[in-house]
N, C-alpha and C positions, 0 to 999 in steps of 0.2 A: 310797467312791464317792459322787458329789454325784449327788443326785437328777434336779436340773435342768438336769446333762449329761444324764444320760437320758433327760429329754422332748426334751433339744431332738435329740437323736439320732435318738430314734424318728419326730419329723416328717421329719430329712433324711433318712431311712430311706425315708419313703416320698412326699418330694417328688424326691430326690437333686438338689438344688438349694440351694447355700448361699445364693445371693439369698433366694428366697421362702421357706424356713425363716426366715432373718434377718427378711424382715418379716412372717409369719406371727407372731412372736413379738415384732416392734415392736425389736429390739436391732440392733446391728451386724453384719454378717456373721464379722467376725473374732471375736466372741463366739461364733458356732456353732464357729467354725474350731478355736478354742483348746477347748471344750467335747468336741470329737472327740478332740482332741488327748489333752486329759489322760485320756479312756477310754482311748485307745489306748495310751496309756502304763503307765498300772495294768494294762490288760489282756495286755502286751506283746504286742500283733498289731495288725495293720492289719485295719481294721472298714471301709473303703471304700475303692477300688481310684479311684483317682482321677490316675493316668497320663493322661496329654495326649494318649497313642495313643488310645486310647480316647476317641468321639464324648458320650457322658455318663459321670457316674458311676454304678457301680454295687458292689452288697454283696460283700464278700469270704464266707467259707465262715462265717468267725468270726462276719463282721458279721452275718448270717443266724441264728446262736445267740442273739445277742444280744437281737433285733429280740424272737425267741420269747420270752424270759425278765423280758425287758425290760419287754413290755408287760403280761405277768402281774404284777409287782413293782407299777407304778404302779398296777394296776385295786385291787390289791392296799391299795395306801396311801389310792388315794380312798376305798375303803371304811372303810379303820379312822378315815380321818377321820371320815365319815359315821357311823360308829357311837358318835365319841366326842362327834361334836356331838349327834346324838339323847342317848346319856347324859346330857349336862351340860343339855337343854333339856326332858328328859323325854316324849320323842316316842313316842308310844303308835301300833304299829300296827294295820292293821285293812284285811282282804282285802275288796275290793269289786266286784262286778261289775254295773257301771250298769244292767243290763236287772233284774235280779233284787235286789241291794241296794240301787238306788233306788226301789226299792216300801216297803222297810221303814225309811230314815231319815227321815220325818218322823216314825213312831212313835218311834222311836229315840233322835234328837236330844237332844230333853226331858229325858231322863236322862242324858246323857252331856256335860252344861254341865263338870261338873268337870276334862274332858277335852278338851272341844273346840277350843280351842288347841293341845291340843299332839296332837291325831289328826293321823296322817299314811296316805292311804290311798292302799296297793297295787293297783291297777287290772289287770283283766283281759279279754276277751270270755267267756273260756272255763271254766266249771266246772270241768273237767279238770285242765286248767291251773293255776289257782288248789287246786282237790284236792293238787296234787305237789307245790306251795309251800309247803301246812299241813304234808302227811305229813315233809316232808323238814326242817321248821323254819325256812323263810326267810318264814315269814309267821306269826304265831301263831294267828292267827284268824281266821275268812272266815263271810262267806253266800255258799253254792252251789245251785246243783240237782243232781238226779243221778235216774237211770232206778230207783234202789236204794233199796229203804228205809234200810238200813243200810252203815253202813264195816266192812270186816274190819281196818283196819287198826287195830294194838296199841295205838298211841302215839295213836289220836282218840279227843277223847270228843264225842260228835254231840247235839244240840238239836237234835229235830224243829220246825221253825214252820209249815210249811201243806204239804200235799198237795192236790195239784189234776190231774185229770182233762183230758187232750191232749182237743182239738176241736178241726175244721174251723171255719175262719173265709174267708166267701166274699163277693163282693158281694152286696148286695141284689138286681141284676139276675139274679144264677146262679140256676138252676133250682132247686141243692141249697138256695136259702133258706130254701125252703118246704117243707124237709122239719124235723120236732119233733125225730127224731131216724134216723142215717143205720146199716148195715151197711156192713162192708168189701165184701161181695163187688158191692156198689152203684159200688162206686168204680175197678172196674178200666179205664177206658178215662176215667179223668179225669187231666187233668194237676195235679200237686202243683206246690208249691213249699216247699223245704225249708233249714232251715239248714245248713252244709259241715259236711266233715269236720273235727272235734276239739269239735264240738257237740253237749252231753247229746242237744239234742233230734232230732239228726240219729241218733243211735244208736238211740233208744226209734221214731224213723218207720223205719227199716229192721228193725229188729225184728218192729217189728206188720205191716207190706207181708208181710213172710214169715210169719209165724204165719198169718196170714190170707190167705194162697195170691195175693196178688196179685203176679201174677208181673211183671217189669222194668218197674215203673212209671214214668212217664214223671215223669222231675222234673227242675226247674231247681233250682240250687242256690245258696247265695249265702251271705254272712259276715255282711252284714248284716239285721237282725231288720226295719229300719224297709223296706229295699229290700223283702222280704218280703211286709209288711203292702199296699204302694204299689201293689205287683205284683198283689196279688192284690184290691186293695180297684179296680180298674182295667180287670183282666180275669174270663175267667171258669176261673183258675187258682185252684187250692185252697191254703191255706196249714193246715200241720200245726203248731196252736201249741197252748202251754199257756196260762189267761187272763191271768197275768201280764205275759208279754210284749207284752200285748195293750191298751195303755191307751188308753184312749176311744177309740176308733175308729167312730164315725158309720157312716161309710163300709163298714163292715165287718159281715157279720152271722153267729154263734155259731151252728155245727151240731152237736150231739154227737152222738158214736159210740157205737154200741153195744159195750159190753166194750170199752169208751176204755184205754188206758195211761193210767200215773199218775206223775207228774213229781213227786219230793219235792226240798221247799228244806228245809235245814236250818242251823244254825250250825255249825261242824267248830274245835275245840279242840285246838293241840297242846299233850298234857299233859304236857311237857315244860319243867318250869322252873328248870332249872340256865341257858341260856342269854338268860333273859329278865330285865329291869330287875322293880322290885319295885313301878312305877307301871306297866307295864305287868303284871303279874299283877293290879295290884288292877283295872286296864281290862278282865281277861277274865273277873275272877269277876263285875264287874258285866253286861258281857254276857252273862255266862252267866244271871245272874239274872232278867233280864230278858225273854232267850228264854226260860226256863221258863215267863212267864207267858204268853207269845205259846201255845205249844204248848196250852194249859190252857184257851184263849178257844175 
C-alpha cells in the first residue's frame, strides 16, 4: 500500500472534492483519481460512493474504516520520522513551562552550552499536564510545580529547587496593602481572582478557601497568569499567587497570609532509560546535577 495514496485519500476523505484535494496537494486531479483507484483495488471495495445520483460524494461503510486507521498509520509515520530525525541530530528533550521554567534558564543556560543546540523543549501551561507526560515517558524531564511536596509515583525521581509560600498580590490602592500580614477569615467578602481548572495553583486556592471555612468565594477565573496580574494590579480583586509567577510587578503589592500554602517547584525525572538516546541520558544526569545544587542554595 503507497503511503501517498493515503494522504491524498484522507484529505478527499475530508474535502470529498477531487478539485480541491488535487490542488491542496498542487497535482492533477486524476492523480487523486487513480490514488483512490489503486486503494480501492488492493482493498477490493469501493471507499467512496461517487454515483451521479447522489448531489456530492460521500464515504462508503469501508471508506469510513479506512479514514480511522488511515489516519493512525500516518500520525504514526510522522512520528517515527520525528524520532529518527531527533536520533541522527541528537535532540535532547526538556519539559518546560514558561511561567515556572522561565524563572530558572538563565541560571540554567550556562551549563547546558554542550546541549543547547540540540535542546528541543516541550511546552506546557500546566504542571499537571506536564506531570503525565514525565510519569508516562513522553517527556523525560520537566520543571513543575505542585501543591505536594512529593511524587508517589515509582518511575520519578524528583529534585526539590524552591518552595515558596502563596500570597495575595493586590493593588497599591486596595485597602489589603496595608496590612504586613492577612487571615483567611479577613477575606470572606473579598473577590479573588484565580487561575482555571487543570491549574496547581487553582487546586491549593480551593483547598485553603475550604480549610479556612470561606465559604463560595467569589472568584473570576482565567488560563492566563498575565490576565490575572492585569486584573488585579487594576482593580480592587485579589489575586491568589505564588512569587514566582509574579515578575516585577510595580503595580502590584505582596500580602502574606497567615498559615499561607506552599507551592513546590521541583525537577521530576523519568527514571526510565531503556527508551531514551544515550545523549539524552547524559542531558538528564546533568540536570540532575545541577538541581542538586539549586536545592543546597
Amino acid at each position: 500500500m503507497n503511503l501517498q495514496d493515503l494522504v491524498y485519500f484522507n484529505q478527499l476523505a475530508e474535502t470529498l472534492n477531487f478539485t480541491a484535494t488535487a490542488e491542496h496537494f498542487y497535482v492533477s486531479q486524476p492523480s487523486i483519481s487513480m490514488a483512490l483507484q489503486r486503494l480501492e483495488k488492493e482493498l477490493e471495495t469501493v471507499l467512496i460512493d461517487r454515483k451521479r445520483l447522489h448531489k456530492q460524494l460521500r464515504l462508503t461503510e469501508t471508506g469510513e474504516i479506512l479514514v480511522k486507521h488511515s489516519t493512525h498509520i500516518l500520525q504514526t509515520v510522522e512520528q517515527v520520522k520525528e524520532e529518527i530525525h531527533d536520533l541522527k541530530n541528537q535532540v535532547v528533550y526538556f519539559g518546560f513551562l514558561p511561567t515556572i521554567g522561565g524563572h530558572f534558564m538563565a541560571q540554567l543556560m550556562p551549563h547546558l552550552t554542550k546541549f543547547s543546540a540540540s535542546m528541543k523543549l516541550i511546552e506546557k501551561e500546566s504542571s499537571d499536564a506536564m506531570l503525565d507526560l514525565v510519569c508516562k515517558g513522553q517527556v523525560p524531564l520537566a520543571i513543575i510545580g505542585s501543591d505536594c511536596p512529593t511524587f508517589s509515583a515509582e518511575n520519578l525521581l524528583q529534585i526539590p529547587l524552591r518552595t515558596e509560600e502563596i500570597a495575595l498580590w493586590v493593588s497599591p490602592d486596595n485597602p489589603l496593602a496595608q496590612k504586613s500580614i492577612i487571615m483567611a477569615s479577613e477575606l470572606q467578602d473579598e473577590l479573588f481572582i484565580s487561575l482555571a481548572q487543570g491549574y496547581t495553583h487553582q487546586r491549593i486556592f480551593e483547598e485553603w478557601t475550604k480549610d479556612n471555612q470561606i465559604k463560595q468565594p467569589q472568584t473570576l477565573y482565567t488560563k492566563e497568569i498575565q490576565t490575572a496580574l492585569s486584573i488585579a494590579s487594576s482593580t480592587n480583586m485579589v489575586a491568589f499567587m505564588s512569587d514566582i509567577l509574579v515578575d516585577d510587578r510595580p503595580r502590584l503589592v505582596r500580602v502574606p497570609i497567615e498559615n499561607a500554602p506552599r507551592f513546590y517547584i521541583s525537577l521530576i525525572v523519568n527514571k526510565d532509560h531503556n527508551n531514551i538516546t544515550y545523549f539524552q541520558k547524559e542531558f538528564n544526569e546533568v540536570m540532575i546535577e545541577i538541581a542538586k545544587t539549586f536545592n543546597n542554595r
